[in-house]
C-alpha positions in Angstrom: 128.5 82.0 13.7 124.5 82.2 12.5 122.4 80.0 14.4 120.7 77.4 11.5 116.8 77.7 11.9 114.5 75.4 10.6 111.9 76.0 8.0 109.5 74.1 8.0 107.2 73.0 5.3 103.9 74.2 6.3 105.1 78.1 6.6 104.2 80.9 4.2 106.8 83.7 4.3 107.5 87.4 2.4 110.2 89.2 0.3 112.3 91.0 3.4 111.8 94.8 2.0 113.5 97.1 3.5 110.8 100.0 4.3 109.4 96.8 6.1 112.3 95.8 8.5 111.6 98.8 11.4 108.3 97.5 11.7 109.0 93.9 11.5 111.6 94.1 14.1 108.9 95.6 16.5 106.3 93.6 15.4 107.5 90.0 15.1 104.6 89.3 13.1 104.1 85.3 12.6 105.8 84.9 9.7 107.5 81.4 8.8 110.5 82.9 7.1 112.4 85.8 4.7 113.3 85.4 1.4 116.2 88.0 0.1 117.3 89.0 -3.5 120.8 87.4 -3.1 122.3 90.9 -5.3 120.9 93.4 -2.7 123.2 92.2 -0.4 126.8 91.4 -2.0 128.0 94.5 -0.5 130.6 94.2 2.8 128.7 95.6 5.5 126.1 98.6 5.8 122.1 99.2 6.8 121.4 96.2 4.2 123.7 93.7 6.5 123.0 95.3 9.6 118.6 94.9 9.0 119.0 91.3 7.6 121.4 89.9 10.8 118.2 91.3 13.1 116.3 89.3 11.0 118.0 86.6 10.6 118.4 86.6 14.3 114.6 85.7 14.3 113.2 83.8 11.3 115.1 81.6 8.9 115.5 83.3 5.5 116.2 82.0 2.2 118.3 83.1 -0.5 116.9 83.6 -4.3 119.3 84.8 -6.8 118.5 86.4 -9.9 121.7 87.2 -11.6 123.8 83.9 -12.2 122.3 83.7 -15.5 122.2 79.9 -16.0 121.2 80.0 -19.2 123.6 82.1 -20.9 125.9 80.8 -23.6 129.2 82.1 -22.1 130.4 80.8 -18.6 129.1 81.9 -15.2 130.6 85.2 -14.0 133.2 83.7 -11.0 133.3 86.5 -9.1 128.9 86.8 -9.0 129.5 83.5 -7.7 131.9 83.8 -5.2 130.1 86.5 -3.6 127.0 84.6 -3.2 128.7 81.8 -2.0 130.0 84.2 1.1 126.7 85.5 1.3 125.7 81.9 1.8 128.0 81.1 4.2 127.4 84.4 6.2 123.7 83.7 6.5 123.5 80.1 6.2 119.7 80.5 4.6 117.5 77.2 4.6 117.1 77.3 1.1 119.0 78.7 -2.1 117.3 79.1 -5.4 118.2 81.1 -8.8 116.0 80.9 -12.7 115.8 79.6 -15.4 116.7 82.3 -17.4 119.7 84.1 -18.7 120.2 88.1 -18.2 123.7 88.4 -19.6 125.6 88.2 -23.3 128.9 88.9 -23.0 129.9 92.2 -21.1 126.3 93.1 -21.1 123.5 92.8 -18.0 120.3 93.0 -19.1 117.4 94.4 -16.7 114.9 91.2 -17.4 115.2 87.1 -17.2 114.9 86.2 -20.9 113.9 82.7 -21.7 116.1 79.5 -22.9 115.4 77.6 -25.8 114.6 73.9 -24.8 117.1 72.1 -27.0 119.7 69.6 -26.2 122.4 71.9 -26.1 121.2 74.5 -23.7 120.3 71.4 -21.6 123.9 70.7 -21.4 124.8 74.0 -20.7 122.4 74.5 -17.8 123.7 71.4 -16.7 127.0 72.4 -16.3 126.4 75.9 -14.9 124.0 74.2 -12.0 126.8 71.8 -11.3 129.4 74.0 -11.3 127.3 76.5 -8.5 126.2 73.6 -6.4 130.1 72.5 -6.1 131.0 76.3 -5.7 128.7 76.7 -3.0 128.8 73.4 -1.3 125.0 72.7 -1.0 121.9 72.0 -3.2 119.8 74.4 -5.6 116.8 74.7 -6.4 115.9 76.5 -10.1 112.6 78.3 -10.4 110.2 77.5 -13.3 109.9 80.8 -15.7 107.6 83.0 -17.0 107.7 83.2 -20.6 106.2 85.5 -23.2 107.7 83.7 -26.3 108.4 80.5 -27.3 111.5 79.0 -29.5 111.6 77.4 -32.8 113.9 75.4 -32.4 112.9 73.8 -29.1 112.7 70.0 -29.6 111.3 69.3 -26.0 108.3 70.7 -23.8 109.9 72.8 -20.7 108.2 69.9 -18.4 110.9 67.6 -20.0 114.1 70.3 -20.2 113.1 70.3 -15.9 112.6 67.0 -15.5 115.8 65.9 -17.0 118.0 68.7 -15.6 117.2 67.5 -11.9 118.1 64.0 -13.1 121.3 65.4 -14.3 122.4 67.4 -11.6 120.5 66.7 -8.5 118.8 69.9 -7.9 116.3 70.5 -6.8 112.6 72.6 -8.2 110.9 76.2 -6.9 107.7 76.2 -8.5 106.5 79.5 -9.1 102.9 78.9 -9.3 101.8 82.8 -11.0 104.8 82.0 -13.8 102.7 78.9 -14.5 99.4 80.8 -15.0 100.8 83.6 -17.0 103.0 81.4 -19.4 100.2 79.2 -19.7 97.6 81.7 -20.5 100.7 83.5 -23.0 101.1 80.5 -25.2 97.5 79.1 -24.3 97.8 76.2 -22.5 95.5 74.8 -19.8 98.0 75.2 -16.6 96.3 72.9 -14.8 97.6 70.3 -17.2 100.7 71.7 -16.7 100.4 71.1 -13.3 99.0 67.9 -13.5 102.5 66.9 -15.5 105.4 68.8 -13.4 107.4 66.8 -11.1 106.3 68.2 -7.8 108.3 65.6 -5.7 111.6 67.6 -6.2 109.6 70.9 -5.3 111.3 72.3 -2.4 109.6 75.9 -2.3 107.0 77.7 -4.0 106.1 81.3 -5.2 103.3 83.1 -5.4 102.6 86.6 -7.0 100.5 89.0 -8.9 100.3 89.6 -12.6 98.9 92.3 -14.8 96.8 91.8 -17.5 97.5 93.0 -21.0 97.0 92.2 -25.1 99.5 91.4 -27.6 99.6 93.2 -31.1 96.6 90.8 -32.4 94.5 91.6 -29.2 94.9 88.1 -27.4 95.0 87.8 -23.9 98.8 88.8 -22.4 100.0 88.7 -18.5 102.9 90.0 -17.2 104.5 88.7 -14.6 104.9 92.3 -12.7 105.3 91.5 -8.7 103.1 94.5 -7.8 100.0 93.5 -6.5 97.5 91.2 -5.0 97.6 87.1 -6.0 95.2 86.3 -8.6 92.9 84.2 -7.3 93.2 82.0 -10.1 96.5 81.7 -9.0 95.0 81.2 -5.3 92.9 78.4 -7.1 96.1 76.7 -8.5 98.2 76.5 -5.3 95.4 74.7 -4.1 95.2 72.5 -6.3 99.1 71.9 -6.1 99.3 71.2 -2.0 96.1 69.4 -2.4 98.7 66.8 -4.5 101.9 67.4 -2.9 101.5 68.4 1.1 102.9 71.8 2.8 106.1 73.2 0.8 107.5 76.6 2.1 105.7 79.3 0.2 106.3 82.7 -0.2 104.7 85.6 -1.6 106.8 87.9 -3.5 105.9 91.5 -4.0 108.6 93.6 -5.9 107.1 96.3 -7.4 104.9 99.4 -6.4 105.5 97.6 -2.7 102.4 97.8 -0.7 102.2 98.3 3.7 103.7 95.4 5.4 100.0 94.9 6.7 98.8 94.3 3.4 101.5 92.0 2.2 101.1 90.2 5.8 97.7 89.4 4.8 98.6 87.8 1.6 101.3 85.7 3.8 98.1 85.1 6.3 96.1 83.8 3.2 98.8 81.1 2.2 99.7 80.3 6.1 95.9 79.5 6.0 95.7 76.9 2.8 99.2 75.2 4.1 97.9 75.0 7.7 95.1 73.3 6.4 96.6 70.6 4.4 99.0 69.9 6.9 96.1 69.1 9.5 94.1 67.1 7.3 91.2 69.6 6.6 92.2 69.4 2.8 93.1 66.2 1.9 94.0 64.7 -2.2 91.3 62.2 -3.0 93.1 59.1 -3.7 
């Protein structure tokens, strides 16, 4: 039986990366806790299992899923979900998140999280699919804010109001990813710190941070892509400020997916928010009332 460890709020952790583990293992840097890509590790047994138990033997990890799908048409895939729920029994992580996003249509898996149209009915469908995996796997979720490149039509509601009224529906609770904020914002250009300013950061339970690359669309405006391969913005650094300034210490972690950098480097990052969450926590930064 795993040992439950506690998270606590004022902790910054990393994505657990596997050309990482030998060193962490020796190491046991000061790091607050591990986040893992639920699909990684729906195998049996193997190097992936046997590197996350040593782990999990010393820090409290978290689990973030990125193939349920929620906001597909058709109905979850039963047998995705019944593997992560064994994964989150195995493990028992602190927290369990998945996105806002869908990634499958039918009998096809698609590589990227494509976005949901903000109308009434894919509320209801969201609805259902979060209430059918908290009842599958027996504990609360938290669903993660996305980054978004287009925008619908046919939305008739902002994506601050689809949130808010999908965590009065279900109960779930919110991971705001601060970097999805700045690079949908600056996509459809918006002022994020309005955004901000509006989301419902009591029912934020984690938060991510990454990097983004910069790009143009066909007319030459200002694009980001939300890419997971390098250093957070500072912009972004700016924002998260701004956001525990408001709402206290909530677990952060740093993810860094792509062109994966020496655990010293991503340590630092984690060492940067440790610092900012610390801080708040103590006092030192304190929301002007």
């Amino acid at each position: 039986m795993v040992r439950p460890k506690l998270l606590l709020a004022e902790t910054a952790g990393a994505g657990l990366k596997a050309e990482h583990a030998v060193e962490i293992l020796r190491t046991s840097p000061e790091v607050g806790f591990f986040e893992i890509h639920a699909e990684n590790y729906m195998g049996a047994g193997g190097a992936p299992h046997r590197i996350l138990s040593a782990i999990r033997d010393r820090y409290p990890v978290s689990l973030h899923g990125v193939g349920l799908s929620i906001g597909a048409e058709g109905p979850l895939d039963r047998d995705h979900l019944c593997r992560l729920k064994a994964l989150n029994d195995r493990y028992q992580p602190a927290l369990f998140s998945e996105h806002l996003a869908w990634s499958t249509h039918d009998t096809t898996y698609f590589n990227d999280l494509l976005p949901v149209p903000y109308t009434e009915g894919a509320l209801r469908r969201v609805c259902d699919h979060i209430d059918e995996v908290q009842n599958t796997m027996g504990r609360r979720m938290l669903l993660e804010n996305p980054s978004t490149y287009v925008a619908f039509s046919q939305s008739t509601m902002t994506e601050l109001d689809f949130l808010r009224e999908i965590v009065v529906r279900t109960g779930c609770g919110l991971l705001l990813d601060v970097n999805n904020v700045f690079v949908s914002c600056t996509n459809h250009e918006m002022a994020p710190e309005e955004y901000l300013s509006a989301f419902p950061l009591d029912h934020v339970d984690e938060i991510h941070l990454g990097g983004h690359a910069p790009d143009t669309d066909s007319a030459g405006r200002p694009l980001l892509i939300d890419t997971h391969d390098r250093e957070v913005d500072e912009a972004v650094w700016a924002l998260f400020r701004s956001v525990i300034d408001v709402c206290g210490p909530v677990p952060t972690l740093i993810e860094w997916d792509n062109d994966v950098p020496p655990w010293p480097v991503l340590c630092h990052e984690v060492a940067a928010a440790s610092k900012i969450l610390r801080a708040r926590a103590s006092g030192e930064i304190r929301h002007a009332s």
